[in-house]
Structures are given as structure tokens and as C-alpha cells.
KEDO-982996 format. One line per field, with one value per atom (N, C-alpha, C): x, y, z; chain. Coordinates in steps of 0.001 Angstrom, whole numbers, plus 500000, padded with zeros to 6 digits. Each point is the difference from the previous one (the first is absolute). Layout:
REM residues N
east: X / ...
north: Y / ...
up: Z / ...
vomar: A / ...
***
This chain:
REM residues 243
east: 486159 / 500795 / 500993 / 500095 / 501092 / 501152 / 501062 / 501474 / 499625 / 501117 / 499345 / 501391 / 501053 / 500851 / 499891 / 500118 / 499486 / 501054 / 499261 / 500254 / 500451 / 500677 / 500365 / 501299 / 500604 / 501358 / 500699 / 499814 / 500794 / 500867 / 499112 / 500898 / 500365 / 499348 / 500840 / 501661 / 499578 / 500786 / 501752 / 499296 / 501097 / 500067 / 499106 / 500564 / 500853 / 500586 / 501294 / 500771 / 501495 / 501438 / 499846 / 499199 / 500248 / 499111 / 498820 / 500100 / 500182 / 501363 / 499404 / 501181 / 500622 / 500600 / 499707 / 498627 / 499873 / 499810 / 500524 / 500188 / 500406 / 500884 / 500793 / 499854 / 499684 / 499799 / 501284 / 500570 / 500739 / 500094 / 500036 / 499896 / 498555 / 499226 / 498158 / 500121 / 500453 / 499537 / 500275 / 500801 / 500167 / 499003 / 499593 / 498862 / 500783 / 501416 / 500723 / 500278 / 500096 / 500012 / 501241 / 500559 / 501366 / 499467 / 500623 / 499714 / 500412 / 499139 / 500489 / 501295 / 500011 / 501535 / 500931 / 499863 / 501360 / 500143 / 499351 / 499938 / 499957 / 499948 / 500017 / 498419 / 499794 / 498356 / 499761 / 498723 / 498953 / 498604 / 499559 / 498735 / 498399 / 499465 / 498818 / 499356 / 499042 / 498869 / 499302 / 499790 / 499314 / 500524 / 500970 / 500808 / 500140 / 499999 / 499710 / 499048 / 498735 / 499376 / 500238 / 499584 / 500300 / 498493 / 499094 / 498676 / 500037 / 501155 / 499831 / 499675 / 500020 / 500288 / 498230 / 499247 / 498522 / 499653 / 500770 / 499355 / 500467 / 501631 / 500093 / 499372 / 499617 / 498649 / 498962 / 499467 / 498872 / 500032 / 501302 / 500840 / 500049 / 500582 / 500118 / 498713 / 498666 / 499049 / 499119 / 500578 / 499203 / 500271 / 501688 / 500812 / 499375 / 499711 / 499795 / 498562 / 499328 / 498229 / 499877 / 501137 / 499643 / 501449 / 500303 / 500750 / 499317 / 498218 / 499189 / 499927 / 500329 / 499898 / 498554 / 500134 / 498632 / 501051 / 500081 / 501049 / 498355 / 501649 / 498923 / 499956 / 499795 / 499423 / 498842 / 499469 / 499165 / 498810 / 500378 / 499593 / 498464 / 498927 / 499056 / 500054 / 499846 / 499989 / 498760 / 500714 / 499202 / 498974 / 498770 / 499078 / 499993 / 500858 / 500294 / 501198 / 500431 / 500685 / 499958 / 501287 / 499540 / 499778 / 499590 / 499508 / 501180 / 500290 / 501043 / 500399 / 499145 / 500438 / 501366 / 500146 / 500678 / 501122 / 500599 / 501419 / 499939 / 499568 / 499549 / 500458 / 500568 / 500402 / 499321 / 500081 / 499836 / 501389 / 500648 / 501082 / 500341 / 501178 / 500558 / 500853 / 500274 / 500383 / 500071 / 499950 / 499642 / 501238 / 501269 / 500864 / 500858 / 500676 / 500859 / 501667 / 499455 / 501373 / 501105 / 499773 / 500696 / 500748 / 500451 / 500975 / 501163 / 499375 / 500583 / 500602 / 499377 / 500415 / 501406 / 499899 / 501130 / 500709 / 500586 / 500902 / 501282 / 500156 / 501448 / 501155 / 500751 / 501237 / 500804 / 500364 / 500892 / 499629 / 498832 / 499496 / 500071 / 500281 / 500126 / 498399 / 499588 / 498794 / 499157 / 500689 / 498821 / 499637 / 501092 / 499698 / 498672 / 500208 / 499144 / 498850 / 499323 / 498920 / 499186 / 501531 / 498957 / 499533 / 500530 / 499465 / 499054 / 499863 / 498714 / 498761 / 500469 / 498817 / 499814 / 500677 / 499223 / 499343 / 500124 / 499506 / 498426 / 499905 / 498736 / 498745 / 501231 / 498967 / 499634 / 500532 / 499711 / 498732 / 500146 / 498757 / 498998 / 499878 / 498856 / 499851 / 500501 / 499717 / 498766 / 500642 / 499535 / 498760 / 499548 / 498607 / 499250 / 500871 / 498923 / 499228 / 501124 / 499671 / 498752 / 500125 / 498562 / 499041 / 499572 / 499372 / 499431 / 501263 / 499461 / 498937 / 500972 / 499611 / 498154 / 500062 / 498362 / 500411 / 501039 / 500921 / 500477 / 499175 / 500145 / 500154 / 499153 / 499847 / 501527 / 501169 / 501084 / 501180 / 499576 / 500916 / 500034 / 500926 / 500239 / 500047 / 499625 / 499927 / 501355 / 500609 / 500901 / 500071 / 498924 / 499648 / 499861 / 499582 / 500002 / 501245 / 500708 / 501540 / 500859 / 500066 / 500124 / 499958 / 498315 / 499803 / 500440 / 500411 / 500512 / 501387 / 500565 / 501550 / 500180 / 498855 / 500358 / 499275 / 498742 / 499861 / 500675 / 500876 / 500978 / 501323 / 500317 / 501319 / 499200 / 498950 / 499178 / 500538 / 499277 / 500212 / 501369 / 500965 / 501320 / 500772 / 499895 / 500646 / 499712 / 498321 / 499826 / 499521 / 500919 / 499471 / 498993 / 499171 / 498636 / 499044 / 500180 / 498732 / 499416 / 498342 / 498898 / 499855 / 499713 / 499130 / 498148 / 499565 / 498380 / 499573 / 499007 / 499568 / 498896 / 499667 / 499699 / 501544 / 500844 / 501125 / 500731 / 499750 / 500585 / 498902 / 498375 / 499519 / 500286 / 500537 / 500334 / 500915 / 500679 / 501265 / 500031 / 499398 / 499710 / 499257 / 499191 / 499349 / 501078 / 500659 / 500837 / 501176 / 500463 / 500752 / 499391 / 498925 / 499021 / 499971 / 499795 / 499496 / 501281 / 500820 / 501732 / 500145 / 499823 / 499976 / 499128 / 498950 / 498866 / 499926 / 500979 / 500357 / 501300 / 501096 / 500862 / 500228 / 500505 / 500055 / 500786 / 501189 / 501013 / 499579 / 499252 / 499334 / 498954 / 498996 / 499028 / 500556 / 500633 / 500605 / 501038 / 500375 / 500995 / 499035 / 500899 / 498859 / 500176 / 498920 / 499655 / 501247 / 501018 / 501288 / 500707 / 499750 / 501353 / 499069 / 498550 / 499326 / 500439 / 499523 / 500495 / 501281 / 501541 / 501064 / 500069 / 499392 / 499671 / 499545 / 498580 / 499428 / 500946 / 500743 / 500908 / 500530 / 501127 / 501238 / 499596 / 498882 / 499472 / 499933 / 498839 / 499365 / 501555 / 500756 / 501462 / 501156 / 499341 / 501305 / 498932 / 498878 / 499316 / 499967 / 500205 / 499484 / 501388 / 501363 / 501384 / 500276 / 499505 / 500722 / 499022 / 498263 / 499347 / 500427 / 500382 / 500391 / 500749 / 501253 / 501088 / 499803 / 499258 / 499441 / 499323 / 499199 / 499167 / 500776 / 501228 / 500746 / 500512 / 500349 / 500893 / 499268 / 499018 / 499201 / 499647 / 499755 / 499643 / 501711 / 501238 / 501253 / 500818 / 499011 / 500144 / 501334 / 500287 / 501511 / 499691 / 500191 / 500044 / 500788 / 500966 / 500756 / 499254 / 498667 / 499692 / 498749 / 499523 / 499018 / 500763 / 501038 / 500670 / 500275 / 500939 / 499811 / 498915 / 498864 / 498633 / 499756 / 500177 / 499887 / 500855 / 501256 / 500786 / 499173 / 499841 / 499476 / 499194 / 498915 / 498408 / 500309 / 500998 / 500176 / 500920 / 500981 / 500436 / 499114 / 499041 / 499115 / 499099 / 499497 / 499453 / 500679 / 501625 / 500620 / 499934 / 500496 / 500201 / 498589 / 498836 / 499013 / 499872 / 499932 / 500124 / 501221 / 501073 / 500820 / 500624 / 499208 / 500170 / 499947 / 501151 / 499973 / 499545 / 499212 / 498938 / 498767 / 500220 / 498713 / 498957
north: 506942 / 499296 / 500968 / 499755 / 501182 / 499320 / 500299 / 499531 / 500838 / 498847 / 500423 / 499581 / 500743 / 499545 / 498296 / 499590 / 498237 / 499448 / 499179 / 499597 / 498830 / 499051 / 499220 / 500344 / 500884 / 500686 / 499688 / 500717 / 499913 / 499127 / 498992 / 498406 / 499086 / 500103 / 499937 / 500117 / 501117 / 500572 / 499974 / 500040 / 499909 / 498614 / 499058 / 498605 / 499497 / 500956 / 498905 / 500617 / 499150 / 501300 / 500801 / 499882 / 500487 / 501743 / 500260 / 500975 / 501336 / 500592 / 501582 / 500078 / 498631 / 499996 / 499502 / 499921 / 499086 / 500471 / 499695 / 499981 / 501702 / 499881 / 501754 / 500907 / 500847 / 500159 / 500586 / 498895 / 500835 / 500020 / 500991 / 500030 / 500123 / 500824 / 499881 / 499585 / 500655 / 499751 / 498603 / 499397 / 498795 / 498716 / 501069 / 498711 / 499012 / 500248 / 499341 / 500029 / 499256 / 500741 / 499099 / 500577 / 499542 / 498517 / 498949 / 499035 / 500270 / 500005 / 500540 / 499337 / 498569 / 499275 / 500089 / 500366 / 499186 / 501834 / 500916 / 501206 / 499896 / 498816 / 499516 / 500465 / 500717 / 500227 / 499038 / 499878 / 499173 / 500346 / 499345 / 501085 / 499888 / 501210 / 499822 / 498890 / 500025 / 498636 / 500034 / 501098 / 500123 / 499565 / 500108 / 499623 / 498180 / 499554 / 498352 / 498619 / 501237 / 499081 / 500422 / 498442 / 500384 / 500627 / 500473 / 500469 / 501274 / 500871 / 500983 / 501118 / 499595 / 500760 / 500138 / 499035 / 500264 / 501713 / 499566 / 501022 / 501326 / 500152 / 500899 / 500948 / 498875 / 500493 / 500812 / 499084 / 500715 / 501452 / 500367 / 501373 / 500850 / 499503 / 501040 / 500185 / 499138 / 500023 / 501530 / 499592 / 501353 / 501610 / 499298 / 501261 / 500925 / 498828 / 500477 / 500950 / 498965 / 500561 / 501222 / 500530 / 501568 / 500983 / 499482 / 500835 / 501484 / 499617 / 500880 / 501340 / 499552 / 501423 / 499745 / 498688 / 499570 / 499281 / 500357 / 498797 / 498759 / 498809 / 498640 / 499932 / 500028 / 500232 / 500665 / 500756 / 500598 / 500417 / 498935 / 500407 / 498754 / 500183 / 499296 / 498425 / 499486 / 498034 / 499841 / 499432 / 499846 / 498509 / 501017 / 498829 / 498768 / 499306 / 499146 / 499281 / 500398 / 499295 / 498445 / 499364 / 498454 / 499560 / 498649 / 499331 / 499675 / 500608 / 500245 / 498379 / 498945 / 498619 / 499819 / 501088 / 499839 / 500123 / 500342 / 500233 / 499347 / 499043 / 498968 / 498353 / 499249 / 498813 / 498994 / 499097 / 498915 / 499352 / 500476 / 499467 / 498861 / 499059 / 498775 / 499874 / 500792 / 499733 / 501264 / 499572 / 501013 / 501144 / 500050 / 500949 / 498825 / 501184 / 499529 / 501101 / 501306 / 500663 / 499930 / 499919 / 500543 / 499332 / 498330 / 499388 / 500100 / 500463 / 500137 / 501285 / 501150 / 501374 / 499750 / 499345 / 500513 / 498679 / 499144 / 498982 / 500896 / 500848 / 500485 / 499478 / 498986 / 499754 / 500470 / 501495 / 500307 / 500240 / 499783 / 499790 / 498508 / 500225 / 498760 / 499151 / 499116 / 498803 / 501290 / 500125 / 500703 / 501244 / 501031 / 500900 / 499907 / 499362 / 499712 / 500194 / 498681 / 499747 / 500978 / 500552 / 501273 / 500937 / 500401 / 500763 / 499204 / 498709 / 499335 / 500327 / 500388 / 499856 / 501224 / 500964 / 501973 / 499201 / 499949 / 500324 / 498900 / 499113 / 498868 / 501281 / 500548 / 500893 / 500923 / 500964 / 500917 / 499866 / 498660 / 499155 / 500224 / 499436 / 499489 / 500927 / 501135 / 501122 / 500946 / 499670 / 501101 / 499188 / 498884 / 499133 / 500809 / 499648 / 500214 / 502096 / 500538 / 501477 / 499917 / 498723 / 500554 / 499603 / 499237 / 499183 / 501433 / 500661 / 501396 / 501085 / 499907 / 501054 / 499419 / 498965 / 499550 / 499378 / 500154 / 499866 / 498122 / 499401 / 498402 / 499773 / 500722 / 499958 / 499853 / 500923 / 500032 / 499114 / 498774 / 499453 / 498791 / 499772 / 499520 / 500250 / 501554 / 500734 / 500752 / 499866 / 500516 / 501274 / 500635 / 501521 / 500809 / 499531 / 500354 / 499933 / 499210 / 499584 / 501928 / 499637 / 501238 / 501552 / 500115 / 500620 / 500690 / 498872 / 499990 / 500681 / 499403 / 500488 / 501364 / 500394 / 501880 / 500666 / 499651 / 500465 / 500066 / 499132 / 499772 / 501312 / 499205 / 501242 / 501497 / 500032 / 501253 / 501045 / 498832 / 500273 / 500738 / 498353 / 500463 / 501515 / 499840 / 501071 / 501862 / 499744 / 501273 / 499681 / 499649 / 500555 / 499529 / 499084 / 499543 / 500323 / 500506 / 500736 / 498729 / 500053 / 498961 / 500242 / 499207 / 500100 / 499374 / 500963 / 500362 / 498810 / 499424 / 498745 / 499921 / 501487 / 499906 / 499498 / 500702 / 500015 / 498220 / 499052 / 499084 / 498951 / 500029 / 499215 / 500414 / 501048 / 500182 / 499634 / 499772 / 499518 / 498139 / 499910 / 498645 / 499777 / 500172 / 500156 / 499826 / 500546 / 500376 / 498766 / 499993 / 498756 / 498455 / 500338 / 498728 / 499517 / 500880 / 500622 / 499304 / 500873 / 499354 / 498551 / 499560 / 498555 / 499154 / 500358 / 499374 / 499715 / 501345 / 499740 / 499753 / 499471 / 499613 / 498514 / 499525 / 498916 / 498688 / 500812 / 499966 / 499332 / 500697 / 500033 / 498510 / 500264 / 499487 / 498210 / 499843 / 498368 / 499963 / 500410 / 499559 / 499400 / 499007 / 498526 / 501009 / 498889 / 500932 / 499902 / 499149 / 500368 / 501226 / 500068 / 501301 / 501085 / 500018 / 501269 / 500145 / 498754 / 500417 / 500689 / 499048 / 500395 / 501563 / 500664 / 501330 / 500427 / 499767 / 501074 / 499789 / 498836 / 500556 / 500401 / 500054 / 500838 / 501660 / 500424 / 501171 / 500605 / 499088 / 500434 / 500179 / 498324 / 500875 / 501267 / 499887 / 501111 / 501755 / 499780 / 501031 / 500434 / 498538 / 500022 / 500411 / 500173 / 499556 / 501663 / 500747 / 501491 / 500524 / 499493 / 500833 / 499563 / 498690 / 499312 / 500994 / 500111 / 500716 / 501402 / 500712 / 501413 / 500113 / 498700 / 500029 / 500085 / 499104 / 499924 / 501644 / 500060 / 501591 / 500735 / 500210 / 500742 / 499647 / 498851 / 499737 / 499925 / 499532 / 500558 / 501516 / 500675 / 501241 / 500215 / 499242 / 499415 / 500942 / 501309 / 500613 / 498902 / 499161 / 499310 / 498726 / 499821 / 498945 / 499952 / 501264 / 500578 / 500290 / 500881 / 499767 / 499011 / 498493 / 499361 / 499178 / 500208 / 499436 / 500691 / 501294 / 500906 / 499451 / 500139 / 499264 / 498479 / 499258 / 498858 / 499900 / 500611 / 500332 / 500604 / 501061 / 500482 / 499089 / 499351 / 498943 / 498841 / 499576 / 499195 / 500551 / 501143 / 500375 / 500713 / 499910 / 500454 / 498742 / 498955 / 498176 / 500141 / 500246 / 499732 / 500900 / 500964 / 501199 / 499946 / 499714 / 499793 / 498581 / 498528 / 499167 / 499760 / 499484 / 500101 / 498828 / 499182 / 498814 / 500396 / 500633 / 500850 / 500311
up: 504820 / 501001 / 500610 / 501387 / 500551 / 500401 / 500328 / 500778 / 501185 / 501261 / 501343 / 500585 / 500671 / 500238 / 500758 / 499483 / 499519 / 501371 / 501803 / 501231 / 499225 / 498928 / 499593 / 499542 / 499523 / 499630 / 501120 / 501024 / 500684 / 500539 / 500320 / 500478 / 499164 / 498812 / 498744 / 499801 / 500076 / 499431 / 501236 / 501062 / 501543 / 500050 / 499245 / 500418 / 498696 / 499668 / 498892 / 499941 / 499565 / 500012 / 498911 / 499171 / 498620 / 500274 / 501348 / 500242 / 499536 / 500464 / 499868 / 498721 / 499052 / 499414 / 498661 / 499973 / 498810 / 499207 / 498792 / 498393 / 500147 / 500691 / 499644 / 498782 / 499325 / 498400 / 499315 / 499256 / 498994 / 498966 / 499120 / 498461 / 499598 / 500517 / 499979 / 498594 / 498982 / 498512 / 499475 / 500555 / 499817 / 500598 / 501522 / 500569 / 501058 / 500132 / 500820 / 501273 / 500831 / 501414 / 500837 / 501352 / 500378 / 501001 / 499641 / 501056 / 501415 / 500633 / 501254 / 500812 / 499690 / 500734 / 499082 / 498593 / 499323 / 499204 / 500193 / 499282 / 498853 / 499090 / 498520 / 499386 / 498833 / 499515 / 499604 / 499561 / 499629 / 499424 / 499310 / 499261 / 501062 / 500180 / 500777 / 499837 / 501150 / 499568 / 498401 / 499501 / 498875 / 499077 / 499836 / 499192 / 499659 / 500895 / 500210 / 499161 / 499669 / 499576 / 498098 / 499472 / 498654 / 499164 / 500695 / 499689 / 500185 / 500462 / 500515 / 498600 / 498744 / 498646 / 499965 / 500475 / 500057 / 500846 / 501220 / 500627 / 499432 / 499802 / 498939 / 499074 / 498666 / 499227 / 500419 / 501633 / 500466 / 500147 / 500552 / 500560 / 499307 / 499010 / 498452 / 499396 / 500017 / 499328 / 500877 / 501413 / 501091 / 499685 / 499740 / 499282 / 498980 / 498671 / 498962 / 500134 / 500702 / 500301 / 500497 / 500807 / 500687 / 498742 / 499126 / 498873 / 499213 / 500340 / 498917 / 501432 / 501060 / 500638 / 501320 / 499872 / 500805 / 500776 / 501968 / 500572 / 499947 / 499888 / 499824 / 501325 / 500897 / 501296 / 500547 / 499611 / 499797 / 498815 / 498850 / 498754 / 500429 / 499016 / 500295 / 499823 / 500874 / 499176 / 499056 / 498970 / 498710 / 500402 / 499058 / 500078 / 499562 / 498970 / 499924 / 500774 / 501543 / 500588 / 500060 / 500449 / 499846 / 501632 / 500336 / 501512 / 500652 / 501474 / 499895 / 500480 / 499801 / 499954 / 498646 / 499590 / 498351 / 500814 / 501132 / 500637 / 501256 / 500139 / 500963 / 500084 / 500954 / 499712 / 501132 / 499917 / 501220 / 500065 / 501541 / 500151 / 500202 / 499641 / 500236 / 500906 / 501049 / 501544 / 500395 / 501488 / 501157 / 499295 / 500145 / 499359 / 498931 / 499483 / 499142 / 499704 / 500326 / 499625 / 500691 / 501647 / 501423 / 499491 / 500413 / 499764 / 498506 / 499250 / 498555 / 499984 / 500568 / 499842 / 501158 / 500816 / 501345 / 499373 / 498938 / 499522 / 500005 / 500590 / 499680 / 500465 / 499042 / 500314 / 501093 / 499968 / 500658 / 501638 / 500245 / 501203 / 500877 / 501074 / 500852 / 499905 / 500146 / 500007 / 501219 / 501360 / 500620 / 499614 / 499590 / 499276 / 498699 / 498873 / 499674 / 500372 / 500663 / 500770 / 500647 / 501009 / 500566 / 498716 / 498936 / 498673 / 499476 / 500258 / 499271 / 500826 / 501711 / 500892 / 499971 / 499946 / 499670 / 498671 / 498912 / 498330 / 500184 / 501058 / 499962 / 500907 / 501241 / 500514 / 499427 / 499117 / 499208 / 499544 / 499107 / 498971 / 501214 / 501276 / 500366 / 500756 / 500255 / 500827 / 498845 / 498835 / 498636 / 499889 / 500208 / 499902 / 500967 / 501563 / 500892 / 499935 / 499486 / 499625 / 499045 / 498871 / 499504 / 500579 / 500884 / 500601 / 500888 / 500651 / 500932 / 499005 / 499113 / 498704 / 499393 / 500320 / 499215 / 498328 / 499473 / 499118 / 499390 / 500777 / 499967 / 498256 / 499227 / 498507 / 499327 / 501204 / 498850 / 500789 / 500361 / 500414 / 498657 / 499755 / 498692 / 499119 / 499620 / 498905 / 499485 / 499250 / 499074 / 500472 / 499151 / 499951 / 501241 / 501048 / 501009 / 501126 / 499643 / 500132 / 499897 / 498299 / 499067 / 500943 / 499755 / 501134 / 501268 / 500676 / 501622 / 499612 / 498769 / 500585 / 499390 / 499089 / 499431 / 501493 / 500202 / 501748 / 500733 / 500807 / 500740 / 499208 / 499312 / 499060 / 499913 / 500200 / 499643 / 501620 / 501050 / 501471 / 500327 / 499610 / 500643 / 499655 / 498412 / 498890 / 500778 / 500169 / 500550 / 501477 / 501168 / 501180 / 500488 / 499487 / 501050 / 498960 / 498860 / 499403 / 499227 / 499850 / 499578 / 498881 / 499118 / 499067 / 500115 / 499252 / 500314 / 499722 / 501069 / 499335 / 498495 / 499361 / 498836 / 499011 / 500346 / 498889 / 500448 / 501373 / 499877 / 499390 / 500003 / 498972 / 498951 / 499380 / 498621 / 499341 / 501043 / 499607 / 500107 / 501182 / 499853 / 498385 / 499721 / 498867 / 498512 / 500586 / 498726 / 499441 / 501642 / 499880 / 499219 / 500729 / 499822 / 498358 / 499446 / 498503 / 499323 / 500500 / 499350 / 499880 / 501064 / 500222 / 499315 / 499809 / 499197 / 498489 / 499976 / 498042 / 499465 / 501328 / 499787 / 500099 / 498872 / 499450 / 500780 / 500337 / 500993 / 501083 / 500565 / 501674 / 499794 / 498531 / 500303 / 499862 / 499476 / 500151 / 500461 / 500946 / 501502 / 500625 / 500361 / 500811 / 501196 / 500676 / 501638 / 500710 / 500071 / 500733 / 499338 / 498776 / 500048 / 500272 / 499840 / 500415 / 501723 / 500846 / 501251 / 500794 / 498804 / 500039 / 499856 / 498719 / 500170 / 500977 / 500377 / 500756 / 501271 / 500831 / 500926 / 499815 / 499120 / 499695 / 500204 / 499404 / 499933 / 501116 / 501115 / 501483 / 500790 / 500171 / 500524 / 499891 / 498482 / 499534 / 500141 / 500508 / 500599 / 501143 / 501202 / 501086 / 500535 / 499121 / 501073 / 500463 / 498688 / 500312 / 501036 / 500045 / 501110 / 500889 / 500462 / 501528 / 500783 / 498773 / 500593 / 500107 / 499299 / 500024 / 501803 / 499592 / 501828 / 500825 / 499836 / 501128 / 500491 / 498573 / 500353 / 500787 / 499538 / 501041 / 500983 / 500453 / 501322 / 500743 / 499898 / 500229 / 500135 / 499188 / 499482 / 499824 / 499057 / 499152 / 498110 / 500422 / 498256 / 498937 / 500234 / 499256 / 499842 / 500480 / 499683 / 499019 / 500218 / 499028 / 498634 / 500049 / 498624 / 499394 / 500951 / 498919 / 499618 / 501036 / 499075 / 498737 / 499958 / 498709 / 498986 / 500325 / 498572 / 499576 / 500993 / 499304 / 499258 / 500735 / 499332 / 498342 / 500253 / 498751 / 498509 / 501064 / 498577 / 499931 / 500667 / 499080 / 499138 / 500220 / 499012 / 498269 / 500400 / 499002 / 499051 / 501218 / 499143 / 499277 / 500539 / 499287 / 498423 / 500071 / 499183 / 499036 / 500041 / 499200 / 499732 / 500174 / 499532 / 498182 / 500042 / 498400 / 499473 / 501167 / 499772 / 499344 / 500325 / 499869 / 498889
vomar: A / A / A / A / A / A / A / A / A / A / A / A / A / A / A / A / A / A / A / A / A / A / A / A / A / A / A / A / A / A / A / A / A / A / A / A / A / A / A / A / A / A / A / A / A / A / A / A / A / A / A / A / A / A / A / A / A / A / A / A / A / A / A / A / A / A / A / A / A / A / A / A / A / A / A / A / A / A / A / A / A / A / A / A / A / A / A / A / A / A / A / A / A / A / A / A / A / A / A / A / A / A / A / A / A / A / A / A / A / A / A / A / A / A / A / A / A / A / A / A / A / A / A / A / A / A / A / A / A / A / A / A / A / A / A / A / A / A / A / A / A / A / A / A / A / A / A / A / A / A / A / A / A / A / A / A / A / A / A / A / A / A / A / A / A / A / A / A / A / A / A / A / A / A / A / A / A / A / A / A / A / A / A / A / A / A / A / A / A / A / A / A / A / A / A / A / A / A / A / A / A / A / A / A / A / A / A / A / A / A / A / A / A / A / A / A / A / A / A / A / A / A / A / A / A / A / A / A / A / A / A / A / A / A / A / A / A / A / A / A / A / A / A / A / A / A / A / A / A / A / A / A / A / A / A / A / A / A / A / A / A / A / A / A / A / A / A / A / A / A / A / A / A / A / A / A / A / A / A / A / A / A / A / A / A / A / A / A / A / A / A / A / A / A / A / A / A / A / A / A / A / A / A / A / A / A / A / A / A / A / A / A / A / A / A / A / A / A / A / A / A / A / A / A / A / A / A / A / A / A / A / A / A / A / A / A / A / A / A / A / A / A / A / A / A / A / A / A / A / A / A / A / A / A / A / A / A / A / A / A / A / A / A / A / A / A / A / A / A / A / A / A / A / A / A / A / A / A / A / A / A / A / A / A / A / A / A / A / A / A / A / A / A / A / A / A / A / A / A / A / A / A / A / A / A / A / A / A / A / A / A / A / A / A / A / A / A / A / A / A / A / A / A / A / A / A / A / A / A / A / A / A / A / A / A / A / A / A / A / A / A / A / A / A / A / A / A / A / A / A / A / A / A / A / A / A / A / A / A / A / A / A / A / A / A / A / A / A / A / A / A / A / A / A / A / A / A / A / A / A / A / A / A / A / A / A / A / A / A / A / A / A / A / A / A / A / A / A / A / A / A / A / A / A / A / A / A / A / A / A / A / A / A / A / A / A / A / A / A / A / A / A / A / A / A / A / A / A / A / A / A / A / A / A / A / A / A / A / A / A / A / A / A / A / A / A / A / A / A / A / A / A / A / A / A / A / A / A / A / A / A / A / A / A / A / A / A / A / A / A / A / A / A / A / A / A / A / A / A / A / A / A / A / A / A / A / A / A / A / A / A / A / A / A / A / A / A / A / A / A / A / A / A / A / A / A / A / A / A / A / A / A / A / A / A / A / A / A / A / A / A / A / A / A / A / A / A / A / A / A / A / A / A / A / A / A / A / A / A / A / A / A / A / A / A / A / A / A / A / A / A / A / A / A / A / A / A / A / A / A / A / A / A / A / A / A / A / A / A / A / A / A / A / A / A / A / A / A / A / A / A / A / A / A / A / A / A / A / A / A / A / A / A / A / A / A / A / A / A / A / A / A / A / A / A / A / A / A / A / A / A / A / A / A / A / A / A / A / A / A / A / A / A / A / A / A / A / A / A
***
């Protein structure tokens, strides 16, 4: 699957106040970022859901797998992989996170809203991408969720750079695997699996938006703070002591 500076960012992203200001990053190691009206932090989207200690596991399990000197990205998928129906749900409504992730108190009712209406488009922008991609398989899928947001964090972190679509089925693969023998994952009713897999796709989709933007603005400050973001969710993930 490739990233394509994505004709959906843009008006997105120009149609809400929250704009060339949103979720400011401060304290990456913490995962916190500045509310843009009240300057008060708040913990990323990832942070939100109470499943997030699943995906965790998965993270550390990728970790552990490329420890022997083999990156798990590139290392072979084992023949006993599981179907990747094992990280797969049938959802119980059209969305579910937007409205829950943008509940922030200290925001006015329209404020809000408009943060509920970026985080719904995100979701259904990230559908219609697999739909481009041929990719229909990982819409609902956990693992493929997973996936999207070390790709994406992969993208932003370095500059535009891809990962090989050998090393992203492998990784898909891998995730998949995690999920399949985690206990955790495997009896979460289909709402908290969905609750996951959005939380995931948004808290993937927010740092490329703004990365796109930067560049299409050719705003260096807006590419950085897609970088900080990208980078403290993957710290929240990595050093959850849920975990």
C-alpha cells in the first residue's frame, strides 16, 4: 500500500478551527498534547480507549520478535501464521469513536463537533484508502489498524519514506499473530474491538493529515509537529505500563 499526498487532507483539514493548531505536542513522552483554545493538555486519542494495553502487548511482542538480530519487519512469516479473520470484527455501528474521542469538556459544544467531524472523516477517508488500495480485507481488522499507524508513524518520522510492501505484509502478519494468541483481544466483544480499531486508525490518520498539510502549505512547523505526535503515540504505546 502506498501514501499519496491524500486530495482529502486538505479541506479537511481548512474546514475546521482546530486546523493548523491541532493537538499542539507537548511533553511527547507523556503522549500529551496542548488544547488548542484553553492551552490546558490532555492525553492523545490513544490514550482514550481502555483496550489500548492490547495493542501494547502486540508492540512489545514485534519488539521482542526482531531482539535475536532478525528486524521483525523483514524477518520471514511463520508457517504456522493464524487467519487473519483472528483480528477481525463485525461492527455494531457505522462509527463509534469520533464523538467520544472529541468529549472534551473544556471545549465549547461546536468546538467539539467540529473535532468529532475531522476524527468520523479520518475513519471514512482511511476505509475509502483501502478500497483505493484493493485492501477491503482490512477494514475491520485490528491488525491491520495496528499496521496503518507504525506505516503512517513510519512515513511521517522519516520524511515520506515507505515501507516495502514485503516488510508491510509482514508486519501485518505479525500483528495479526499477536492478536490471535492474545487472550485479551480474543474476548473483547465486537464493540470494544471496534472502539479499538478507531482509536488506532485516528490516532494514525491525525499526524499524516497534518504532515500533508505541511507540505502542501509548505509550513516546516507543521510537519514537525506531525513528527512529535506521530512520535508520542508510539512512545504511549511502547512504554505503557498496561502493558
Amino acid at each position: 500500500m502506498t501514501f499519496i499526498p491524500m486530495t482529502w487532507v486538505r479541506p479537511i483539514m481548512a474546514g475546521t478551527a482546530i486546523a493548523t493548531t491541532l493537538l499542539l505536542p507537548l511533553q511527547p513522552a507523556k503522549a500529551q498534547f496542548t488544547n488548542p483554545y484553553t492551552f490546558n493538555t490532555w492525553n492523545n486519542p490513544i490514550s482514550s480507549s481502555a483496550d489500548t494495553a492490547i495493542m501494547n502487548r502486540a508492540f512489545q511482542r514485534m519488539v521482542a520478535g526482531s531482539s535475536s538480530g532478525t528486524s521483525a519487519a523483514v524477518s520471514p512469516v511463520a508457517a504456522s501464521s493464524a487467519p487473519l479473520g483472528a483480528s477481525s470484527f463485525r461492527p455494531v455501528a457505522r462509527q463509534l469513536m469520533p464523538q467520544q474521542l472529541a468529549g472534551d469538556p473544556t471545549l465549547s459544544p461546536t468546538d467539539q463537533q467540529q473535532l468529532a467531524n475531522l476524527y468520523a472523516e479520518l475513519l471514512a477517508n482511511y476505509h475509502h484508502w483501502l478500497v483505493e488500495e484493493g485492501e477491503q480485507r482490512l477494514q475491520h481488522n485490528v491488525a491491520g489498524a495496528m499496521m496503518y499507524l507504525l506505516l503512517t508513524s513510519h512515513y511521517v518520522l522519516n520524511d515520506g519514506e515507505e515501507l516495502s510492501q514485503v516488510e508491510q505484509d509482514v508486519i501485518l502478519q505479525n500483528f495479526n499473530n499477536a492478536l490471535a494468541s492474545d487472550a485479551h483481544f480474543q474476548f473483547l466483544s465486537a464493540r470494544g474491538k471496534q472502539e479499538l480499531y478507531e482509536t488506532i486508525v485516528i490516532s494514525a490518520a491525525l499526524p499524516l493529515a497534518l504532515y500533508f498539510q505541511g507540505q502542501a502549505d509548505d509550513d516546516p512547523s507543521l510537519i514537525t509537529q506531525a513528527q512529535a505526535m506521530a512520535e508520542a503515540t508510539l512512545i504511549a504505546i511502547l512504554t505503557d505500563e498496561a502493558g
